[in-house]
C-alpha positions as CSV (number, residue, x, y, z in Angstrom):
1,X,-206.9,-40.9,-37.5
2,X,-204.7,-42.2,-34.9
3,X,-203.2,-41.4,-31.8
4,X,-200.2,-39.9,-33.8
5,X,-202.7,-37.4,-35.5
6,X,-201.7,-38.6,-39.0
7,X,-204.6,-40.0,-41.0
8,X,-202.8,-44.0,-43.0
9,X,-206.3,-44.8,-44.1
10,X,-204.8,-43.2,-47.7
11,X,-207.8,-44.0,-50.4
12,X,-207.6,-47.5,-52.6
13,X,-207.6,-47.5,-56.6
14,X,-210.6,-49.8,-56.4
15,X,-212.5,-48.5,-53.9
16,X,-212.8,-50.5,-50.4
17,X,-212.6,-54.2,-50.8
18,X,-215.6,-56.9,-50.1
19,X,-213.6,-59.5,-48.2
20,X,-211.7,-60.2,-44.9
21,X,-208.7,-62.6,-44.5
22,X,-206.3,-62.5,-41.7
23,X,-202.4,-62.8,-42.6
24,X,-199.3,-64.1,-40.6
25,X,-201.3,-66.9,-38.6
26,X,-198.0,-68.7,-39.0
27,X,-194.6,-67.8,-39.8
28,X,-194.8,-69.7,-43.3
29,X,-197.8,-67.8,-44.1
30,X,-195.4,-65.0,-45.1
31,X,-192.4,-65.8,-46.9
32,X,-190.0,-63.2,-48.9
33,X,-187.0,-64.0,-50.5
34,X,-184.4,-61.2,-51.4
35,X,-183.0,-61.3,-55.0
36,X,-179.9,-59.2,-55.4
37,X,-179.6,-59.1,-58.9
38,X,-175.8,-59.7,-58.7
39,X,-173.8,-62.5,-58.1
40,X,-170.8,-61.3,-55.4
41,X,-167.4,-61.6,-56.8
42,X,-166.5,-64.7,-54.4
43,X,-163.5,-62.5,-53.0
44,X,-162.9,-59.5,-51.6
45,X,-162.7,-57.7,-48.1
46,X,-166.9,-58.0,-47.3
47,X,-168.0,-61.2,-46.5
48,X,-171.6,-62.2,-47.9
49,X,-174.3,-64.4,-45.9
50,X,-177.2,-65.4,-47.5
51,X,-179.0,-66.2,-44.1
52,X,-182.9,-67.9,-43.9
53,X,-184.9,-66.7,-40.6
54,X,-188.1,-67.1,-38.8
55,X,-189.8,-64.6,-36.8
56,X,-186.7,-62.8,-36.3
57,X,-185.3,-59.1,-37.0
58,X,-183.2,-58.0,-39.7
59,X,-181.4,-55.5,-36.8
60,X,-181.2,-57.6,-34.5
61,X,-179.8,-60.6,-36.9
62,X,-176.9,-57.8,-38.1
63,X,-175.9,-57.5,-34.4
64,X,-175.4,-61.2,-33.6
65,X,-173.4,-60.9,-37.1
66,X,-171.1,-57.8,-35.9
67,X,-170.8,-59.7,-32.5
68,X,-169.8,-62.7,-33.9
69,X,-167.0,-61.4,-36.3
70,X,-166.0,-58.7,-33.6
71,X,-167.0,-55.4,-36.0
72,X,-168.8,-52.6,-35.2
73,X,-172.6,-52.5,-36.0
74,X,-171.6,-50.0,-39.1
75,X,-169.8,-52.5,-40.6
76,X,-172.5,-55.0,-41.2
77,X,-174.9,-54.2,-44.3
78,X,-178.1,-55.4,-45.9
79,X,-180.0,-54.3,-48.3
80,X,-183.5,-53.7,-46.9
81,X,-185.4,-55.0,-43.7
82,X,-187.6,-57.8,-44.1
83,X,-190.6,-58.4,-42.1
84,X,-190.5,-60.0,-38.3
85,X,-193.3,-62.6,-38.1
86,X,-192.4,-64.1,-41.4
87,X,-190.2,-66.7,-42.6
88,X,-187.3,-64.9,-44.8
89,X,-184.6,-65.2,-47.0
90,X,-181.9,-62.2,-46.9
91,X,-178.5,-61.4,-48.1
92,X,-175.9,-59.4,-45.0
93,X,-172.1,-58.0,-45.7
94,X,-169.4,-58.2,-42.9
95,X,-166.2,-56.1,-43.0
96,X,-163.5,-58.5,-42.5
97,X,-160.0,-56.7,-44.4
98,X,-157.4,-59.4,-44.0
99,X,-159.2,-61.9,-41.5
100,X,-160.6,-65.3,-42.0
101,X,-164.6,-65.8,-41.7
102,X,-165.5,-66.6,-38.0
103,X,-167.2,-70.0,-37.1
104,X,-170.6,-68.4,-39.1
105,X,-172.2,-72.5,-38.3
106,X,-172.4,-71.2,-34.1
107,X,-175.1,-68.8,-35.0
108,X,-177.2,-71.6,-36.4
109,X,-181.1,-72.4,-34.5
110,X,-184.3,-73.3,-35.0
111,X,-184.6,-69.5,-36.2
112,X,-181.7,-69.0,-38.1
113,X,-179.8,-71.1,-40.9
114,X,-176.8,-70.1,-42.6
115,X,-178.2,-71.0,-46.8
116,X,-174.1,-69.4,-48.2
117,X,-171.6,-68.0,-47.6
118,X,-168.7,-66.0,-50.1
119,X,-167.4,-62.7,-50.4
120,X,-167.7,-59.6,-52.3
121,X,-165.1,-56.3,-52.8
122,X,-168.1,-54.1,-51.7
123,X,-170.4,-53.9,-48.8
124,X,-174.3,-54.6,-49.4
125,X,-175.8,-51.6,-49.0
126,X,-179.6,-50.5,-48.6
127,X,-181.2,-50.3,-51.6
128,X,-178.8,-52.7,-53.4
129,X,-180.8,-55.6,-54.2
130,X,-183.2,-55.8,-57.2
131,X,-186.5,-57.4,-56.0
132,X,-188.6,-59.5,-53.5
133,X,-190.4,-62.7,-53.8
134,X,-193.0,-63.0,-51.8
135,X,-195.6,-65.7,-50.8
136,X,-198.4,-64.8,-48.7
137,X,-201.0,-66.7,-47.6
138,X,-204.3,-64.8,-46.5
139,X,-206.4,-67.2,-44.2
140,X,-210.1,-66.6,-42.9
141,X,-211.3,-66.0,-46.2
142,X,-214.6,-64.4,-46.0
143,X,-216.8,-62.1,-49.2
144,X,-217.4,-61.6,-52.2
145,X,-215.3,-64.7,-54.2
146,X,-216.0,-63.1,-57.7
147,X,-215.1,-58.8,-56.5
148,X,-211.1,-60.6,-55.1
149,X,-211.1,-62.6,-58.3
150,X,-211.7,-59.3,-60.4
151,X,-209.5,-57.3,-58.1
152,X,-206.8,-59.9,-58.4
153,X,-206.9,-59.6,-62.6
154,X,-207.0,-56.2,-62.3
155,X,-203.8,-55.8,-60.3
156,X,-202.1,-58.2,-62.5
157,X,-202.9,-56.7,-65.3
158,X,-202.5,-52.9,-64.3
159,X,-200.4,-52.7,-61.1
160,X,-201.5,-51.2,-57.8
161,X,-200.8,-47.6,-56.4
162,X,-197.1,-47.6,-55.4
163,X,-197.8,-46.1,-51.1
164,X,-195.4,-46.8,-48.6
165,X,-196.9,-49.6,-46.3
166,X,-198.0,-48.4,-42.6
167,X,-194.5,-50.2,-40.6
168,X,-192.5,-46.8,-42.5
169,X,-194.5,-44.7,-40.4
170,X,-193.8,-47.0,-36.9
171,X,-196.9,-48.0,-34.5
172,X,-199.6,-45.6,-34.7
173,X,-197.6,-43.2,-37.1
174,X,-195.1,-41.8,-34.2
175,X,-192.4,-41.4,-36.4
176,X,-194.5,-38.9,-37.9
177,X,-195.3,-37.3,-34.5
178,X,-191.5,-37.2,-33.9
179,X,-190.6,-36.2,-37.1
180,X,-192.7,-33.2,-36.5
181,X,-190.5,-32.4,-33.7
182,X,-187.2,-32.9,-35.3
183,X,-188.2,-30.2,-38.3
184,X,-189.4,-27.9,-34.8
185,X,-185.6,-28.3,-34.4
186,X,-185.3,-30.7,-31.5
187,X,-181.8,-32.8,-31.7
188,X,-181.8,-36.2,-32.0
189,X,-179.4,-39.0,-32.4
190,X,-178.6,-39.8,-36.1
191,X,-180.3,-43.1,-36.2
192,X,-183.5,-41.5,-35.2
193,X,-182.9,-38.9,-37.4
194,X,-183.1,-40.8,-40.5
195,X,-185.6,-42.9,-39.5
196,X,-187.8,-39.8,-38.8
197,X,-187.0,-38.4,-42.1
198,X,-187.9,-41.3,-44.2
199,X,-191.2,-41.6,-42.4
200,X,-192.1,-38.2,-43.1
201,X,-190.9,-37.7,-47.2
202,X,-192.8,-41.5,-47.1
203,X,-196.1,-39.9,-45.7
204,X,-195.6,-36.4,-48.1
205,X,-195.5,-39.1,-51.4
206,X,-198.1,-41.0,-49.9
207,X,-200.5,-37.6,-49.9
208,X,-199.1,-36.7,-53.4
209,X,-200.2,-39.9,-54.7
210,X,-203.5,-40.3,-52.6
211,X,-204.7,-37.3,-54.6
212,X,-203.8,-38.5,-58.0
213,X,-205.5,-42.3,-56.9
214,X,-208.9,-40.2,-56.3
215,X,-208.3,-38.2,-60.0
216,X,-207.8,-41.6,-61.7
217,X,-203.9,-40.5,-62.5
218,X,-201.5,-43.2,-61.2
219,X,-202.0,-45.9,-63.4
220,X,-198.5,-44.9,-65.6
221,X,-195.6,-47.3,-64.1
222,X,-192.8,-45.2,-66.0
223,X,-194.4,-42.5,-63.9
224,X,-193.3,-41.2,-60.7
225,X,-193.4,-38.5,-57.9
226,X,-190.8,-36.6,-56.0
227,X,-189.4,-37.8,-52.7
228,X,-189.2,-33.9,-51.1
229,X,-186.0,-32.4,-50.8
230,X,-183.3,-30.1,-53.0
231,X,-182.8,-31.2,-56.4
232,X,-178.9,-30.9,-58.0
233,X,-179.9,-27.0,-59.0
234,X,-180.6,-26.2,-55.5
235,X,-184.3,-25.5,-55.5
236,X,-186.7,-27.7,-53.8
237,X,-189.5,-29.5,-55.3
238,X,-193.1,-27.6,-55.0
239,X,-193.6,-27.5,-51.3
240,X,-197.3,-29.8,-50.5
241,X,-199.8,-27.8,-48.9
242,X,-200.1,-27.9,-45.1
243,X,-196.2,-28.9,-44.9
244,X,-194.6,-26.1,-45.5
245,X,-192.9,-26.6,-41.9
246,X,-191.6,-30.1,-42.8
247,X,-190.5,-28.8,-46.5
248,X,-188.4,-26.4,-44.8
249,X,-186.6,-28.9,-42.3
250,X,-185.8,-31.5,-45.1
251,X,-184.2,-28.5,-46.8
252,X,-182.4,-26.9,-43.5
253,X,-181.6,-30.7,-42.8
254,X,-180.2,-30.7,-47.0
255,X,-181.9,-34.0,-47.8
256,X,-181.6,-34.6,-51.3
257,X,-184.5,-35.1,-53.9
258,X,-185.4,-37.9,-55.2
259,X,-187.9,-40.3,-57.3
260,X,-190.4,-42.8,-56.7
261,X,-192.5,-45.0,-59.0
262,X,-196.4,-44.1,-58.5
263,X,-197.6,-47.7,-60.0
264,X,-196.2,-51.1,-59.4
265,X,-196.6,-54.2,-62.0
266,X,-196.2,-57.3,-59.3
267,X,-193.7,-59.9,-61.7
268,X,-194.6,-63.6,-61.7
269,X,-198.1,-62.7,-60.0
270,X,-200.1,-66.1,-59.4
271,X,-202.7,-66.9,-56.6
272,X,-205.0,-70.0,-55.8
273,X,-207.8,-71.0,-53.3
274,X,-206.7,-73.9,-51.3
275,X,-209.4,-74.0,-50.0
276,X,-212.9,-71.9,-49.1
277,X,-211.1,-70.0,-46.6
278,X,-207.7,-69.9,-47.7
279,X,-206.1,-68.3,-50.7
280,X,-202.2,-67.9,-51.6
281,X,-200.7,-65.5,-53.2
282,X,-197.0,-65.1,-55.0
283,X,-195.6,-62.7,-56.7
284,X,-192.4,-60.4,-57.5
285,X,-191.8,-56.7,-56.7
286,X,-189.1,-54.6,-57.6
287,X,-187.2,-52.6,-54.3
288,X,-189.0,-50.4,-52.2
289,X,-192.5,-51.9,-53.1
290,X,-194.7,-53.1,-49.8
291,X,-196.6,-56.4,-50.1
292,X,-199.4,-55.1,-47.6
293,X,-200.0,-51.9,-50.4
294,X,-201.0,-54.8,-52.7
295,X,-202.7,-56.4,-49.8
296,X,-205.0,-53.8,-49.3
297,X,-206.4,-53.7,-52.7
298,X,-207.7,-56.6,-52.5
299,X,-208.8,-57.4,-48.8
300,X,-209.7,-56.0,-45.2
301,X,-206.8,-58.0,-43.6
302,X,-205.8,-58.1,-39.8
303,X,-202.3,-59.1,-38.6
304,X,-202.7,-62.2,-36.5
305,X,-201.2,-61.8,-32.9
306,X,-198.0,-62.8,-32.3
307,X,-197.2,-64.3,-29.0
């Protein structure tokens, strides 16, 4: 339980790992490169960056974007944020009807490089792309060699439980504690709004699918669970017990129902000791998939301290 009153510590599908590691001890120790499953047109109204960063924000590299071209914030997309304290690759869309691109080369550093640039007819928009790579590298490499080696098998053969990673739920799970007092009916901004409302059908999934990880029933990736809200008919999904409050704010707020997988197959999945202490790990996952979910099958892992 944390300070938020919200218990993350959601039960694994193999029980609680034997070993420690630590992860994101360097920027290159977590790479993730965005596949969009598309190639853009090459013309059109939106123009497309494919841009690489280190320890930077997704946000925050939109707004240099929107400042740069002179658009508002609206009219720069992506299709998911990637993680800070990482080195990634990731695809943004700029609104530029009947104007040249701007000088794209002047936002070039040390933290940012420009890898293409074209254009597209429509803007990138969340959701959009079709997978991650990822590339993680888990240092500090200490138990049982043989339990990660089974656990690592067993995951590549039958997938991991499909929760939304911690970060949805922002530091110590205040979003939830907001979102609590959004469905109480306190106003908020519409940023804010979504963001509190994403967190909290997030956490409802994440409790649906705890319970069927304890029963042994998640193990189907053609199955999935409902993301709370109305469905076309107009009648919610079966409200979870103890929610009945946030149930009826989604539906006052008219959020729409939708579907999430319960099991994740990672694509490509390959790892290797480079040494005693160090093993890397690379693999594909479809949208919407967390690395850390995997992550925590396998090992007790701390987040190295960025300065």
């Amino acid at each position: 339980m944390n300070d938020s009153g919200f218990s993350l510590c959601f039960p694994r599908a193999r029980g609680e790992p034997l070993c420690r590691g630590v992860i994101k001890a360097e920027a290159g120790d977590f790479q993730v490169m965005e596949q969009l499953g598309f190639e853009p047109a090459g013309n059109g109204e939106h123009a497309y960056l494919k841009i690489r960063k280190i320890n930077a924000n997704t946000g925050w590299v939109a707004s240099q974007l929107a400042g740069l071209a002179e658009v508002r914030p609206f009219d720069v997309g992506y299709a998911g944020r990637k993680d800070r304290q990482a080195i990634t690759e990731q695809w943004f869309s700029c609104y530029l009807p009947g104007r040249m691109d701007p000088d794209w080369r002047t936002l070039a550093s040390d933290d940012i490089e420009i890898v293409a640039v074209t254009r597209h007819r429509r803007k990138l928009r969340k959701g959009a792309h079709r997978r991650n790579l990822f590339q993680v590298r888990i240092r500090e490499f200490d138990g049982d060699r043989a339990d990660m080696e089974a656990r690592l098998e067993c995951i590549r053969d039958n997938g991991f439980p499909n929760y939304f990673g911690e970060q949805r739920f922002g530091r110590g799970g205040r979003n939830l504690h907001y979102a609590g007092q959004l469905f109480a009916g306190e106003r908020v901004s519409r940023a804010k709004r979504d963001i509190y409302v994403s967190a909290a059908r997030a956490y409802l999934f994440n409790r649906v699918l705890s319970d069927r990880v304890v029963n042994g029933y998640w193990q189907s990736p053609d199955e999935k669970a409902a993301l709370y809200g109305i469905t076309k008919k107009g009648s919610p999904d079966p409200e979870p017990a103890g929610y009945e409050a946030w149930c009826e704010g989604l539906k006052r707020l008219g959020i729409k129902a939708s579907q999430r997988p319960i099991c994740i197959l990672p694509e490509d999945f390959d790892w290797k000791f480079e040494d005693n202490k160090t093993l890397l790990l690379s693999f594909g996952l479809t949208k919407g998939a967390y690395a850390t979910s995997l992550l925590r099958e396998l090992v007790h892992y701390e987040e190295a301290v960025s300065e």
